[in-house]
N, C-alpha and C positions, 0 to 999 in steps of 0.2 A: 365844542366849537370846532367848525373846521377853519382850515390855514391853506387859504389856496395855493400860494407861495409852496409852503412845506408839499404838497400833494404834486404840484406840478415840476418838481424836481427830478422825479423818475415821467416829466409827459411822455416822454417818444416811446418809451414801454408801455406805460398805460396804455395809450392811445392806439397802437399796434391790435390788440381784440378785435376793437372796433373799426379798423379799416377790412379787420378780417370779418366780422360780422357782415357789414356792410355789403362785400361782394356776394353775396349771396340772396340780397334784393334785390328784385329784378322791378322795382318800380318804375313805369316809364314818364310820370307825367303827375305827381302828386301835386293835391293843392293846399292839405293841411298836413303837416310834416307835426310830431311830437315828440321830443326828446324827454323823459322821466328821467328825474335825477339828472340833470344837466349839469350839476358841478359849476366848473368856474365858466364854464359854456366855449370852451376850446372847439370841441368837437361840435357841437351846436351850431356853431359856424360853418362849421362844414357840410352841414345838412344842406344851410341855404344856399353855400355855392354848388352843391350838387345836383340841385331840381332848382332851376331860376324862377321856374312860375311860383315856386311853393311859398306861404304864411308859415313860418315854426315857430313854434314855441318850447322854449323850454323850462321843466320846472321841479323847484327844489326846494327842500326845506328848513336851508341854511342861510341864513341874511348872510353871511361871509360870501356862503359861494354865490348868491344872486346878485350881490352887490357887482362882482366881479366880473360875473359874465354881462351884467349891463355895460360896465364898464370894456369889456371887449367887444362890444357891441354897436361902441360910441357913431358918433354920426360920419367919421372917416371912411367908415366898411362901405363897400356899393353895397351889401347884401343888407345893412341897417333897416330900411324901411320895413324889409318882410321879416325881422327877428324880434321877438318877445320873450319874454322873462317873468313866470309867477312863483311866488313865494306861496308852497302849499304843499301840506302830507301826501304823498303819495295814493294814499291809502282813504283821504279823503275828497284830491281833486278830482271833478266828471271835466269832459271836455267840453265845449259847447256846442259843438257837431262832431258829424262823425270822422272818423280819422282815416286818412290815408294811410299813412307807416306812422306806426311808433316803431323807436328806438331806447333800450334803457340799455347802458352799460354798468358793469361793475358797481351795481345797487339794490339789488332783490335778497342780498344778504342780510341785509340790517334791517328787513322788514318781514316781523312776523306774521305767520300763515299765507306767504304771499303767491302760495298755488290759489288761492279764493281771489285775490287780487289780477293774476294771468286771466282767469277766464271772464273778470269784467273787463280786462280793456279788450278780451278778442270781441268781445260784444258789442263795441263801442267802433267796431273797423267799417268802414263802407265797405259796401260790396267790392269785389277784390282789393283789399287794401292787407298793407303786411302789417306783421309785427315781430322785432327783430330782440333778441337780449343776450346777454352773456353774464355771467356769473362766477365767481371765483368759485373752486374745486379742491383747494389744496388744504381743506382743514386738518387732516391727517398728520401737515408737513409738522417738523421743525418748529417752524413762528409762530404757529397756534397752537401747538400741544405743552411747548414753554409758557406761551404767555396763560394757558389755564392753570397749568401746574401752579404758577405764582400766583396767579389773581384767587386760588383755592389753598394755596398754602396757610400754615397758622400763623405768617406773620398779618399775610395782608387779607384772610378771608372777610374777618369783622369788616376791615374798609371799604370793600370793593362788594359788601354783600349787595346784591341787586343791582349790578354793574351789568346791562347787557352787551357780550361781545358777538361780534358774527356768528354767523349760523351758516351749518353746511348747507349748499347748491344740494336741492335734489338730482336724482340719479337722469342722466340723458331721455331715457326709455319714458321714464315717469311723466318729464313736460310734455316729451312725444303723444303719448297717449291722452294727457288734459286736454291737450289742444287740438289733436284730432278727430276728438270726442264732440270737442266744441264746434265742430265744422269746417275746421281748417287744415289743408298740407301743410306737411310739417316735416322739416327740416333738422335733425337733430344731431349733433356729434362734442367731442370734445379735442382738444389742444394740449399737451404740457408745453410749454415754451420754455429754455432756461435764458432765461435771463441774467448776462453778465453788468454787473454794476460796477461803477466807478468811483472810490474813495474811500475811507475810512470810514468802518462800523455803515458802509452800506447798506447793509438789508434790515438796522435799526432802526434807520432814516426812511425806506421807503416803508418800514410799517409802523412809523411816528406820525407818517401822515393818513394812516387808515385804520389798521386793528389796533393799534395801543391809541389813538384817540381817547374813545369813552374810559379808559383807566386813568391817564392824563389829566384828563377833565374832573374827575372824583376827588383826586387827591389834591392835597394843599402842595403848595412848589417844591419844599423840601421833601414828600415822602413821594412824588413823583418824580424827582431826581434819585431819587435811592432804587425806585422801583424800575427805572429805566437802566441802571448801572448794573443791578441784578439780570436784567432780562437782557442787557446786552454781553455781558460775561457768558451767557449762555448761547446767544446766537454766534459768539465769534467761535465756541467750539463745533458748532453746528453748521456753520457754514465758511468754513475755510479761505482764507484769500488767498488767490493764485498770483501769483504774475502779471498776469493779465488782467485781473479782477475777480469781485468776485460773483461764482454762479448761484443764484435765485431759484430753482426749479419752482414753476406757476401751474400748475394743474385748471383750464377753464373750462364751462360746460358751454355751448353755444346752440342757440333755439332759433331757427328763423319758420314764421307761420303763416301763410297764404290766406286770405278768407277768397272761400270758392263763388 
């Protein structure tokens, strides 16, 4: 289950990829805008203040987060009339015409084989229409190589058997080539950002609300309180608080892809 609350604690970071994805669409004039994985639809919104003619939709596969982005959506916004919200698998929604820009942020992780997935939405683009995404990079770091060690350890293997955690971003080069294969300019690079967080057991909190989710979710309250006191004993050695706060190093891979 996600926690939009919990996830939008770190928004202004989040949300920083995606204004950097962003500038590198050069859409002048779209009329079907699609955000995949739209979360609590923060961002989503911003699509529609960006292209004022555009219909968006955004769509997700969390009643949590659809609830909330309706909710952000309510009839106060000017931009309300042109914004919608579908509850659906990534992996199984078709659009119902063809798309101007898609946009997906920080979601192609949690879904498996989803280079076969890239090259049906580039399919699905009207003649010159983008398609924009970004992808976490940092499975190497820290916060993922702890939380496999534990979730594969002999205390909590039996528990967490068949737990699936994120999966590493393919390589820059690789999207490159799917999608220019598929007929499209193609835009490819990557980011580390470090990211200084603010408060106690920070970088616990921002991955309480993404990678330690589906471990969360497996376990009964008490042995996911134990397994978080474990995994966070390890992140405070791993990532040090300064003064200042503390720094996050985010590795991201970023794709933007043109159909010609």
């Amino acid at each position: 289950m996600w926690d939009p609350a919990t996830y939008l604690r770190f928004g202004s970071e989040r949300a920083r990829p995606f204004f950097d994805l962003l500038t590198r669409v050069q859409a002048d004039d779209p009329r079907f805008v699609v955000d995949l994985g739209c979360g609590p639809g923060n961002l989503t919104a911003l699509l529609a203040a960006r292209w004022p003619e555009a219909q968006v939709l955004g769509v997700d596969n969390s009643p949590q987060m659809i609830e909330a982005a309706r909710a952000e959506a309510g009839p106060g916004r000017a931009e309300a009339a042109r914004l919608a919200f579908d509850l659906a698998d990534l992996r199984d929604w078709r659009p119902p015409r063809p798309v101007d820009v898609f946009t997906c942020n920080a979601v192609l992780q949690w879904v498996p084989g989803h280079l076969t997935l890239l090259t049906s939405w580039a399919a699905w683009l009207a003649p010159g229409g983008w398609l924009a995404f970004q992808v976490p990079g940092n499975f190497g770091q820290p916060s993922h190589t702890i939380l496999r060690d534990l979730a594969h350890s002999p205390r909590w293997q039996s528990r967490l058997r068949g737990v699936q955690l994120t999966r590493q971003a393919t390589d820059p080069r690789a999207y490159l080539d799917l999608l220019a294969s598929a007929g499209c300019e193609v835009d490819a690079w990557e980011t580390t950002y470090l990211h200084v967080l603010q408060g106690e057991d920070a970088v616990l909190d921002w991955y309480r609300g993404t990678g330690l989710r589906p471990v969360l979710a497996a376990l009964p309250e008490a042995e996911a309180a134990d397994f978080t006191d474990e995994y966070a004993a390890r992140i405070r050695e791993a990532y040090p608080a300064a003064p200042y706060g503390t720094v996050l190093p985010f590795r991201r891979v970023f794709v933007v892809a043109h159909h010609r």
